[in-house]
N, C-alpha and C positions, 0 to 999 in steps of 0.2 A: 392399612388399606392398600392393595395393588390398583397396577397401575389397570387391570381390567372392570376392576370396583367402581372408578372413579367416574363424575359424573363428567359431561361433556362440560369441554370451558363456555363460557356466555360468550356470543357474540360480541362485536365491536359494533357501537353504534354512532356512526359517523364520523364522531369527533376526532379521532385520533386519525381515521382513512383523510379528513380535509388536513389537517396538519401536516403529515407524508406526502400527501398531493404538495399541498405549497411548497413543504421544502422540495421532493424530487425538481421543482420546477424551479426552484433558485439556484439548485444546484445543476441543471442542465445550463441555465443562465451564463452560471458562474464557469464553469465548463468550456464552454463557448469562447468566452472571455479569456480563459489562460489559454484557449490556443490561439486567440488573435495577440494575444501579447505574452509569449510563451518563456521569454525570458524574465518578464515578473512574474510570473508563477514560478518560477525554477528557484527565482531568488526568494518568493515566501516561501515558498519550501521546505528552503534550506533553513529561512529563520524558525518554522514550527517545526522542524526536528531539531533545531538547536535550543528551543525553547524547552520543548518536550527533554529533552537531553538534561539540560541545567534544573529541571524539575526532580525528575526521577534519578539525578546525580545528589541531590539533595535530601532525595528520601530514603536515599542507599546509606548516606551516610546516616543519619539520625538514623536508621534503623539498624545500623551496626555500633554506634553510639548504644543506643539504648540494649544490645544484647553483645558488649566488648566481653562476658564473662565468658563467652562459647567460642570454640576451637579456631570458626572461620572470621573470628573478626577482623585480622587483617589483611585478607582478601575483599571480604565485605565494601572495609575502608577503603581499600583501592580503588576497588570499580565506582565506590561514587565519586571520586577523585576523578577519576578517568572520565567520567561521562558529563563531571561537570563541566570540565577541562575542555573536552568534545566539543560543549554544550555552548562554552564562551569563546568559542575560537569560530563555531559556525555563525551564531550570532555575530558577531565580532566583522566578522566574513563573509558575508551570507554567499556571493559570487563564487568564491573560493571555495565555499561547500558544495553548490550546485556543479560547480566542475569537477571536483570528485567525487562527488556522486555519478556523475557523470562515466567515470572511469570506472568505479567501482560497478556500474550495471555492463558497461563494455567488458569487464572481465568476468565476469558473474555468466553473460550469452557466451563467452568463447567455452569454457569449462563447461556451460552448457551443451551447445551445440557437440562439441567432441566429445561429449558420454555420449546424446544423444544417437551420434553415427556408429560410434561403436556399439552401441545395444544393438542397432539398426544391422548391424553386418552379424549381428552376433545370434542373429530371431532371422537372419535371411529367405531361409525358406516358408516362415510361418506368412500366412496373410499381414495385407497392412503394415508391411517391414517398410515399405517406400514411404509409408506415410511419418515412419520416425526417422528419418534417411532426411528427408525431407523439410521434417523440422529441424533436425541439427545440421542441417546445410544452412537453413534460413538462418539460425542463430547465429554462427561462425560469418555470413555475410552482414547481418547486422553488427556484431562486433568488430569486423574493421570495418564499416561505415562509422562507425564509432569512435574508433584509435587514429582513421584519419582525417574526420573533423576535429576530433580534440582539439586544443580547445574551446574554440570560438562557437562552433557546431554545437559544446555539448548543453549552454545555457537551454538553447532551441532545442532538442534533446529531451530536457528533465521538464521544460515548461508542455513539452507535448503528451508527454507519461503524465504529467499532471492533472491538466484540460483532459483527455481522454478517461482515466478515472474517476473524474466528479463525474463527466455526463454518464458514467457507466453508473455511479453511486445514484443518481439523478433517478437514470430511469430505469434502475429499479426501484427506488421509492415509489415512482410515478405508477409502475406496475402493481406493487402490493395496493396501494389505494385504489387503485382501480377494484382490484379482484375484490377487495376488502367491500367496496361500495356496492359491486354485485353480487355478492355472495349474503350481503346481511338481508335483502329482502326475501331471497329464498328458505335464510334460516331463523327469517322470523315467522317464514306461512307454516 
């Protein structure tokens, strides 16, 4: 059957739009909360990717245990090695992870920003070259706001990136339920 055969999908009724509402709104909540206390966000953070880390370091390994007869399995092994390793040193650390984390997104904008300018010089005459001039200048000034808080700055920092993506996670939940809520009586007339 293609995909122009097929029948329209059935509407969502309610249920699932009231759940997305709730959450988007715990998570605006929650959102909220890691920017008034931005340096415990920074530091859960750090702990649910060291978490995440020791998890899927874990199943690197068992999955390279379980297929040792094939070429890559000592690479395989390594990387969960490595991630576990990662994984218990952030845990371990959580402060110490948030600040390189920290460093690592200040160097991630610099390399940023300097493609950035050079695309920018490089498209100069086309429209909207300023506009990319513009973001890789902005980047390159965020990353030394970056390097020269380091590292007391960078807690505040990573707990800001954090707070700022739930409430984006937030409200877009908050949006799909909405649409979701108005959209079902139209497509049930």
């Amino acid at each position: 059957m293609t995909t122009a055969n097929r029948p329209p999908a059935a509407p969502a009724h309610g249920l699932s739009s009231g759940w997305s509402l709730a959450l988007g709104i715990l998570l605006v909540i929650a959102g909220v909360v890691a920017l008034l206390y931005p340096a415990m966000a920074a530091v859960a953070a750090s702990l649910y990717i060291g978490w995440f880390a020791v998890i899927a370091g874990a199943i690197a390994i068992a999955v390279a245990i379980g297929t040792r007869a094939e070429p890559e399995f000592g690479w395989r092994l390594f990387m969960g090695v490595v991630y576990v390793a990662l994984g218990v040193l952030l845990v371990a650390n959580p402060v110490a992870g948030a600040v390189s984390l920290a460093l690592f997104v200040g160097a991630m904008m610099a390399v940023l920003g300097v493609v950035e300018i050079a695309l920018a010089l490089r498209i100069k005459p086309r429209r909207g070259w300023g506009w990319v001039l513009a973001n890789g200048i902005l980047s390159l000034a965020l990353a030394i706001l970056i390097a020269i808080g380091w590292p007391l700055g960078s807690l505040v920092l990573i707990g800001y990136l954090v707070g700022f993506q739930i409430i984006t996670c937030g409200v877009a939940r908050i949006a799909v339920a909405v649409a979701s809520r108005s959209a079902t009586p139209a497509a049930a007339a």
